[in-house]
C-alpha positions as CSV (number, residue, x, y, z in Angstrom):
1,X,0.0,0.0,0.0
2,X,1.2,3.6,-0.6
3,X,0.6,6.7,1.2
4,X,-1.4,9.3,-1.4
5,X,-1.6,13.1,-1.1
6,X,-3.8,15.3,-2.4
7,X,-1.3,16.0,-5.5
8,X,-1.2,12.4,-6.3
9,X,-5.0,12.0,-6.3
10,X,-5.3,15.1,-8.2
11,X,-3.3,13.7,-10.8
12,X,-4.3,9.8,-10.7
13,X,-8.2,10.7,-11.4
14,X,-7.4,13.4,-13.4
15,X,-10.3,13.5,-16.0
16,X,-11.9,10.6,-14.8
17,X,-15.1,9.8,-13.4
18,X,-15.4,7.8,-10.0
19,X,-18.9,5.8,-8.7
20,X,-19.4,4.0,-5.3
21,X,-21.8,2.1,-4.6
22,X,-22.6,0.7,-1.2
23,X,-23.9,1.0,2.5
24,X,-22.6,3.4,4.9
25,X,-19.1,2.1,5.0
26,X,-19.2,2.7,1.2
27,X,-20.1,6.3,2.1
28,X,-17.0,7.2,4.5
29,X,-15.0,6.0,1.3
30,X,-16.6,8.2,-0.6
31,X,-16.3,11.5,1.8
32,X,-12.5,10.8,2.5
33,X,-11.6,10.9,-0.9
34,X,-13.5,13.8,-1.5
35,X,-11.8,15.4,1.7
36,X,-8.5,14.5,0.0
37,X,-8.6,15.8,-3.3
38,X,-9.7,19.1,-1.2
39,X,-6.6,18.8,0.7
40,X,-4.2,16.8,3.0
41,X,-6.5,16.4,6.0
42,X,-8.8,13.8,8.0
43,X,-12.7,13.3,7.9
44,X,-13.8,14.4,11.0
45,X,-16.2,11.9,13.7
46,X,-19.0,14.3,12.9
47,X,-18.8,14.0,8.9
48,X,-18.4,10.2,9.1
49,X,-21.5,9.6,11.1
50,X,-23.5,12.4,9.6
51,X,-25.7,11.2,6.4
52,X,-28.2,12.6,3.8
53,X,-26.8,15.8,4.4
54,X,-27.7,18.5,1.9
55,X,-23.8,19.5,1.3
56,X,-20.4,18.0,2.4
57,X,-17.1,19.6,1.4
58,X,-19.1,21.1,-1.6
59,X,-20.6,18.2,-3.1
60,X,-24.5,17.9,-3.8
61,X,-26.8,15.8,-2.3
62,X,-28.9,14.3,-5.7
63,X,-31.4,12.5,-4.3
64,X,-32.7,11.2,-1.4
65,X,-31.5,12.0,2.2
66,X,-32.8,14.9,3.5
67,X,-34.4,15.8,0.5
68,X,-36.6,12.4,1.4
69,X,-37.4,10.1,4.4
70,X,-34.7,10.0,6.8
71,X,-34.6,6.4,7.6
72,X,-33.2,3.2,8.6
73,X,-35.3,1.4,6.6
74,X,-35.2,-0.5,3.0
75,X,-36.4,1.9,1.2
76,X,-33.6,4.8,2.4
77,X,-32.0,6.5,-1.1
78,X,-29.1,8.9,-0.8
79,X,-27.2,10.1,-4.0
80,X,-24.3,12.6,-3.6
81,X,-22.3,13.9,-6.1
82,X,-18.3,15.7,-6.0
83,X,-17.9,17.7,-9.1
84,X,-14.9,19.8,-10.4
85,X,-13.4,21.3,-14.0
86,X,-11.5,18.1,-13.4
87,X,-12.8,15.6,-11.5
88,X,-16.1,13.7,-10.5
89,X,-17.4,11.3,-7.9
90,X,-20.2,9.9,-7.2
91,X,-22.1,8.0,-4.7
92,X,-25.4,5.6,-4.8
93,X,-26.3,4.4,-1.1
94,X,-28.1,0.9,-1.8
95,X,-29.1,-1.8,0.6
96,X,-29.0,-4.9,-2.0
97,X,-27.0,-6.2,-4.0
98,X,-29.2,-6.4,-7.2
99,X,-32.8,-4.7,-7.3
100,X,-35.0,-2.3,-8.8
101,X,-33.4,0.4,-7.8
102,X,-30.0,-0.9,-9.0
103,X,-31.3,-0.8,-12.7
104,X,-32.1,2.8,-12.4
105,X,-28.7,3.2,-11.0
106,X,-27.5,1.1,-14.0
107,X,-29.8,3.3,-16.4
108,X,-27.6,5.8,-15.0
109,X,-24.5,4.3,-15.9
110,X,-25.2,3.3,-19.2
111,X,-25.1,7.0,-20.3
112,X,-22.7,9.7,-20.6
113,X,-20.7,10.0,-18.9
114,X,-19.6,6.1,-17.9
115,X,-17.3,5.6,-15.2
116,X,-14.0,5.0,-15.6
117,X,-13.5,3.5,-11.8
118,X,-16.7,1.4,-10.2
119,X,-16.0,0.7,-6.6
120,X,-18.9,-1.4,-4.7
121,X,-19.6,-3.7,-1.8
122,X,-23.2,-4.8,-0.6
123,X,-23.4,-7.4,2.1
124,X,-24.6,-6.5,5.5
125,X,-27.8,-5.4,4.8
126,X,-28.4,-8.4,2.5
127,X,-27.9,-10.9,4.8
128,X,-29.7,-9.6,7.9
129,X,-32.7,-7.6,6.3
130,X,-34.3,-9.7,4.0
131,X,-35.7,-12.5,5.6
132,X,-35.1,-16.4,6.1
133,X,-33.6,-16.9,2.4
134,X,-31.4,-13.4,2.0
135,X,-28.3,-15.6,2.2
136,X,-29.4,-17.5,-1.0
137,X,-31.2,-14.5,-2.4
138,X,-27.8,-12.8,-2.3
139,X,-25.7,-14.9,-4.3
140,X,-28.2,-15.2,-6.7
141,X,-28.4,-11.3,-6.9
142,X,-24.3,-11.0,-7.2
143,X,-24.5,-13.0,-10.4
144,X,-27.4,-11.1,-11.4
145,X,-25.5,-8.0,-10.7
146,X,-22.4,-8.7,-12.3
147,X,-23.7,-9.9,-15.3
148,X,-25.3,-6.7,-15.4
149,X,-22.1,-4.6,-15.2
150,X,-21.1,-7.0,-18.3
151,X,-24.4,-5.9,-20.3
152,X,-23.9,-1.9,-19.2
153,X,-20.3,-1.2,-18.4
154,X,-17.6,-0.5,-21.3
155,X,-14.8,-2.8,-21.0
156,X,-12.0,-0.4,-19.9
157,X,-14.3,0.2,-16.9
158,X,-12.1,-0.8,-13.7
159,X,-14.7,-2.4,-11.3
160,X,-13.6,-3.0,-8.3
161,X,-15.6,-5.2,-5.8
162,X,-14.3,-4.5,-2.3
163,X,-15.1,-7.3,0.6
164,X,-16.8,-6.8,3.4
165,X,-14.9,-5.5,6.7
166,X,-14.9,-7.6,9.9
167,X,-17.5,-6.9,12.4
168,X,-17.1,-7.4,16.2
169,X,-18.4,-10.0,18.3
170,X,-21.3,-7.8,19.2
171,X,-22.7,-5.0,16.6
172,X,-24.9,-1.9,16.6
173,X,-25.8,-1.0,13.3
174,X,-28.7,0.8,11.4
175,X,-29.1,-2.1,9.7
176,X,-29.2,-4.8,12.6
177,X,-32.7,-3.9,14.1
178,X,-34.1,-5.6,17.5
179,X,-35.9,-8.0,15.2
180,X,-32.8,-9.6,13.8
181,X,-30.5,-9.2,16.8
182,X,-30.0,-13.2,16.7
183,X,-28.3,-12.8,13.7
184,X,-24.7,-11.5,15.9
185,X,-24.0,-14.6,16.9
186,X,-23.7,-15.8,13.6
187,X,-22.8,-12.8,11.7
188,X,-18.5,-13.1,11.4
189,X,-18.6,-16.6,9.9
190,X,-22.0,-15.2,7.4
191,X,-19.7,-12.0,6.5
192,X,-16.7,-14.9,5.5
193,X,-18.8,-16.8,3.6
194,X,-20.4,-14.3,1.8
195,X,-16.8,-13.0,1.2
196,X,-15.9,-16.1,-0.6
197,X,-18.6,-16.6,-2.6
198,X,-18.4,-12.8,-3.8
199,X,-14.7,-13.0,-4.7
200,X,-15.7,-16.2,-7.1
201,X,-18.6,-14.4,-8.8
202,X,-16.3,-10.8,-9.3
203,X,-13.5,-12.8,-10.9
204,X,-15.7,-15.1,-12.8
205,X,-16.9,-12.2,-14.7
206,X,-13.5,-10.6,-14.8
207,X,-13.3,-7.9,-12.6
208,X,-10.9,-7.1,-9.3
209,X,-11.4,-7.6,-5.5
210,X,-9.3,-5.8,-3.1
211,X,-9.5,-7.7,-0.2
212,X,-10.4,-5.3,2.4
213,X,-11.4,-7.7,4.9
214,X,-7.5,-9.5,5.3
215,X,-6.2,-5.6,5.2
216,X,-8.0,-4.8,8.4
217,X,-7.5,-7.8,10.5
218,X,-4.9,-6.3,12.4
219,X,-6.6,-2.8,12.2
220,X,-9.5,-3.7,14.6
221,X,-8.4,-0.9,17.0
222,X,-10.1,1.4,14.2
223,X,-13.4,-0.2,14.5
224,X,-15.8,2.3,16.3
225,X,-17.4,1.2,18.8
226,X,-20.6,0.1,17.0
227,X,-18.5,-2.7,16.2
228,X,-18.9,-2.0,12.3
229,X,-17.8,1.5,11.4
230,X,-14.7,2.8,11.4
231,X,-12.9,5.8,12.2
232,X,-11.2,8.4,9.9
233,X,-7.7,6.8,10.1
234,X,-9.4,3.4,8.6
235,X,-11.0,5.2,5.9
236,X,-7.9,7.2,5.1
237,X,-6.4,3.4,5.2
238,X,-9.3,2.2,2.7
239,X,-8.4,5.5,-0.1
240,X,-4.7,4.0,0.0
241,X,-5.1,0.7,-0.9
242,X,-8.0,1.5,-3.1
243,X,-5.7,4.1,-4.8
244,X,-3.0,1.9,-4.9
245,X,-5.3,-0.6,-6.5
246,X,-6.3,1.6,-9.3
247,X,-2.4,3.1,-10.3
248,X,-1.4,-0.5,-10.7
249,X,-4.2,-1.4,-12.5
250,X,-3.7,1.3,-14.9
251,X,0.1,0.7,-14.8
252,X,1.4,3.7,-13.1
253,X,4.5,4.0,-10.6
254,X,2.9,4.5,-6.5
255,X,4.0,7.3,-5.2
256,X,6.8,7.0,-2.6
257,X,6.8,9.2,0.1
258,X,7.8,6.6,2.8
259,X,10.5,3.6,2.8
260,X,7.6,1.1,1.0
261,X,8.1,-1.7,3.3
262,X,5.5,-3.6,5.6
263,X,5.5,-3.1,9.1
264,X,5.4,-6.4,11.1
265,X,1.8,-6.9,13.1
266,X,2.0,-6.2,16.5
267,X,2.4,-9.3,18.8
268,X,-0.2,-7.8,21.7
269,X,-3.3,-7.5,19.6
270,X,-5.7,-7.3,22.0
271,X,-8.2,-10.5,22.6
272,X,-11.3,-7.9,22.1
273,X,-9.5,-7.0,18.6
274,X,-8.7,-10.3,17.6
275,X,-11.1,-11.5,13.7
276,X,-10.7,-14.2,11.4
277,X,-8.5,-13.8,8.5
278,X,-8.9,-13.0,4.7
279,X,-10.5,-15.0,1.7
280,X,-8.0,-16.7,-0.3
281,X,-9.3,-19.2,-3.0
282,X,-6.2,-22.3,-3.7
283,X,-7.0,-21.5,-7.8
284,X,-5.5,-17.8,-7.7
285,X,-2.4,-18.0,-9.8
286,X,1.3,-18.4,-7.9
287,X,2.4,-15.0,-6.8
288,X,6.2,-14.3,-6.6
289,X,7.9,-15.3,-3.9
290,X,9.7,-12.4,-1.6
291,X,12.3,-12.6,1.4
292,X,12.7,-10.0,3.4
293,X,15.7,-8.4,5.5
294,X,16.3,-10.9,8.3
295,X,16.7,-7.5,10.8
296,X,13.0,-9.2,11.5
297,X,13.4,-12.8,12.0
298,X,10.1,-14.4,13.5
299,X,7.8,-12.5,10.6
300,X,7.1,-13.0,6.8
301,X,6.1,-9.7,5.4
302,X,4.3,-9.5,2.3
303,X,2.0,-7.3,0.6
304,X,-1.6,-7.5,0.6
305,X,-3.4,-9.2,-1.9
306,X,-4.2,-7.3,-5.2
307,X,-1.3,-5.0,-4.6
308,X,1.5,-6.8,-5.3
309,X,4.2,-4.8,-6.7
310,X,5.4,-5.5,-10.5
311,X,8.2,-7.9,-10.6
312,X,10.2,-5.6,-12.4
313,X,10.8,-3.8,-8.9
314,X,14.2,-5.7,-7.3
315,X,14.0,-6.3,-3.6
316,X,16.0,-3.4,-2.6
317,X,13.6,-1.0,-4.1
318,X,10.6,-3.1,-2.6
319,X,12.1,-3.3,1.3
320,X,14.4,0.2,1.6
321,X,17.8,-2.0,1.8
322,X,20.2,-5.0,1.3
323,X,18.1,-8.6,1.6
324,X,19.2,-10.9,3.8
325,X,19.9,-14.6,2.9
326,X,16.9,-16.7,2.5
327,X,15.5,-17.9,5.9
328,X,15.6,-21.2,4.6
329,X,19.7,-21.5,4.6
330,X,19.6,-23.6,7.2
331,X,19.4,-27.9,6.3
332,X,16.6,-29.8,8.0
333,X,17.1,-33.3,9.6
334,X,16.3,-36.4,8.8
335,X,13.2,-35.8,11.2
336,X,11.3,-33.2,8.8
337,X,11.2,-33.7,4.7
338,X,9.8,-29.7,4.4
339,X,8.9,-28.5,0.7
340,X,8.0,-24.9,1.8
341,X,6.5,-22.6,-0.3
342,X,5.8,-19.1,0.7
343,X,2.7,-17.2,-0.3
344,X,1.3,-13.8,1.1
345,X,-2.2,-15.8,2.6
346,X,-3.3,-16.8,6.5
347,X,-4.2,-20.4,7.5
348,X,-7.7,-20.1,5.9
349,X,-9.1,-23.3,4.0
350,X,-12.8,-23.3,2.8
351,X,-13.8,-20.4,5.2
352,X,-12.5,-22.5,8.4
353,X,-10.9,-20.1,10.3
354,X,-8.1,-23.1,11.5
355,X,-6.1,-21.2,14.2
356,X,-9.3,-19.9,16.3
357,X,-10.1,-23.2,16.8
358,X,-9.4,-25.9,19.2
359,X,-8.4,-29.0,17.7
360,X,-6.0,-30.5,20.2
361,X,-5.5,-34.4,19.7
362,X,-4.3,-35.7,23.0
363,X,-2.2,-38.2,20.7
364,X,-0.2,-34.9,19.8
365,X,2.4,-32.8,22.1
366,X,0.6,-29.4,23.4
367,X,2.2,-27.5,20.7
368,X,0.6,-28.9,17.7
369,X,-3.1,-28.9,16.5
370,X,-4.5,-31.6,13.8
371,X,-7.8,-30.5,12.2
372,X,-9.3,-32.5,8.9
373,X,-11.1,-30.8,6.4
374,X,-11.8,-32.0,3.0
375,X,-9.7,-35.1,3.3
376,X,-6.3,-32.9,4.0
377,X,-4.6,-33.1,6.8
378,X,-3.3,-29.8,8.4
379,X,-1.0,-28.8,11.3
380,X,-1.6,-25.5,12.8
381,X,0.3,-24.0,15.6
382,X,-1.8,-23.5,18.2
383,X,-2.1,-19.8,19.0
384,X,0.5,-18.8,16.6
385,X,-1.4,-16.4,13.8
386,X,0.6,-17.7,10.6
387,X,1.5,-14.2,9.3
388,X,4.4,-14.6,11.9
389,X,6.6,-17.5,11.2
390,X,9.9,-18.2,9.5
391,X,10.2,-22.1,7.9
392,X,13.2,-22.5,10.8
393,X,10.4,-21.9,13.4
394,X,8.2,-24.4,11.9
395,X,10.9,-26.7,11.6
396,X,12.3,-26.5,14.9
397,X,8.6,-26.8,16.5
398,X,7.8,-29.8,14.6
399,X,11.1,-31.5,14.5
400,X,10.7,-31.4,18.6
401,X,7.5,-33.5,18.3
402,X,9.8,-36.6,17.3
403,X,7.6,-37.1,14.4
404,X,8.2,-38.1,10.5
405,X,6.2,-35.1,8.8
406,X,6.1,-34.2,5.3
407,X,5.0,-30.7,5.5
408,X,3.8,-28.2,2.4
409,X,3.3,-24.3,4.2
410,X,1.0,-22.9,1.5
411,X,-1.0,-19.7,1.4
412,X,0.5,-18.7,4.7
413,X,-0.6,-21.8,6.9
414,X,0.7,-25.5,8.3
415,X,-0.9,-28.2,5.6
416,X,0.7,-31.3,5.4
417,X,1.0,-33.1,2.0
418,X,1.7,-36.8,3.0
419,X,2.5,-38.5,6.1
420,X,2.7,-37.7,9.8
421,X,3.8,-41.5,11.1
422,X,4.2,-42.1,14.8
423,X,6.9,-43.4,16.0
């Protein structure tokens, strides 16, 4: 991710025309880059929780709003619009994926101007607000939706579907009313399924998902206290990577006004902070493998996914500095036959969230979990999230259970691709 000014958004949507489509999460997005193109400057708490306002930092409420019902109900329209010599964005509030409504907003779309960057998530309100059969109803609507953008959109359109944030154990949201309160206790796991299933319709049809949901896992100090929203720091967050997003897409350089290296995650994330891990589907094409500088020797660093950089950058552009040798220099014993293979992903299979769970075997040492999904075995390190690891650590922890282990380390977590023999 790179950090953007107010010069480099200038610039990168220069001429261009911007629509965002979403809930009220989708709306913060919206007002921060609006903020930014004003200037290098924050939302503030009261503009992020304010809606249907009649004006924000000299945009124009369309439709909706205030100049309608003020509501937290279905039916609740908002349309704002950001306009310069230069510049325009614009934002639909919606509370479904695919409706009536969204085929005016596609009437819309379908004449001039078309937009040059679609950004969109819908989730929440689909699958708490619609009844009994919304989760169904909503997969059905994404492919209805996206085949939709096929029918409307020109081709150079970038859309860009981004995945729904993680929400806290507990939640207070317009869209969770008293009559579907039940629906917290099931409402993480919904959000990671529906994650899932929307990345494999959006790149189906050939469009990009930025993965916002891995990018805040360790962010959850920036969730408001709501449990779903997120303060102004988060959005300014979400604008990066989006931005960073779109100037690769269109081939650009990022700008560079820090060292461009990952900082490790912190090892006290708090219990109450703690979420499940991104998406990651085992068909996405290999990514290029990175080391980085041993100066941190217990974490694999890697950037997020959707943002890699072009493998035309060398490491010592990507990191700052000199690499170190490859943390797998070291030989293994004859205990551990390891064929690692590094990739940028957490210990995610089939939306199992593998190292929040207990799966202790008493057969194994304390250390070591076994879960079985699918038919594959797995080791996971019990309380260890995967993003902070070296192969020598795995080796050493394993190699101390006194077992013969042939061990694969794929997409960031412990799945074992053969044997695990007692002795």
């Amino acid at each position: 991710m790179a950090i953007f000014l107010a010069d480099d958004m200038t610039k990168l949507l220069h001429n261009k025309f911007v629509v965002i489509i979403g809930d009220s999460i989708q709306r913060g997005i919206y007002k921060d880059m609006v903020v930014l193109l004003q200037g290098n400057r924050y939302l503030q708490e009261g503009q992020l929780k304010a809606k249907g306002e009649l004006h924000f930092e000299g945009d124009v409420l369309v439709e909706g709003g205030r100049l309608g019902e003020m509501t937290n109900k279905l039916n609740y329209r908002e349309v704002r619009q950001y306009r310069t010599d230069h510049h325009l964005i614009r934002f639909y509030f919606t509370t479904r994926s695919y409706s009536d409504y969204m085929e005016t907003i596609l009437a819309d779309l379908a004449d001039e101007p078309q937009p040059d960057v679609l950004i969109m998530n819908s989730c929440l309100w689909d699958i708490t607000r619609y009844g009994p059969s919304s989760v169904p109803m909503y997969k059905k609507n994404l492919k209805k939706l996206f085949g939709r953008f096929k029918e409307v959109l020109p081709e150079q359109t970038l859309v860009i579907w981004n995945t729904t944030l993680p929400v806290a154990n507990s939640v207070r949201g317009g869209f969770l009313i008293p009559e579907v309160e039940f629906k917290n206790e099931t409402l993480r796991l919904d959000i990671l399924e529906a994650n899932y299933y929307a990345r494999d319709v959006v790149v189906s049809h050939g469009y990009d998902v930025l993965d916002m949901h891995y990018n805040f896992r360790y962010q959850l100090q920036r969730r408001v206290k709501d449990g779903v929203h997120w303060n102004q720091e988060a959005h300014r967050r979400m604008t990066n990577l989006l931005l960073s997003h779109v100037t690769e897409a269109w081939g650009y350089k990022l700008p560079r006004h820090v060292l461009p290296f990952d900082l490790p995650p912190q090892h006290d994330t708090p219990r109450q902070y703690q979420s499940n891990p991104n998406i990651h589907s085992f068909t996405d094409p290999p990514r290029p493998v990175r080391y980085v500088n041993s100066s941190w020797p217990h974490h694999h660093h890697a950037s997020p996914v959707g943002l890699n950089l072009p493998i035309r950058v060398t490491p010592e552009e990507r990191y700052g500095g000199p690499i170190g040798k490859p943390v797998l220099a070291e030989p293994l014993d004859n205990h551990l036959q390891c064929n690692f293979q590094i990739s940028f992903q957490p210990n995610m299979f089939n939306g199992v969230d593998f190292a929040g769970r207990d799966y202790l075997s008493q057969n194994y040492p304390q250390n070591i979990q076994h879960a079985w999904d699918g038919g594959r075995n797995r080791l996971v390190q019990r309380g260890w999230p995967t993003e902070r690891y070296t192969a020598y650590d795995i080796h050493q922890r394993v190699a101390n259970t006194h077992r013969n282990i042939s061990v694969n380390v794929v997409s960031g977590g412990y799945h074992s691709r053969g044997r695990h023999n007692r002795r």
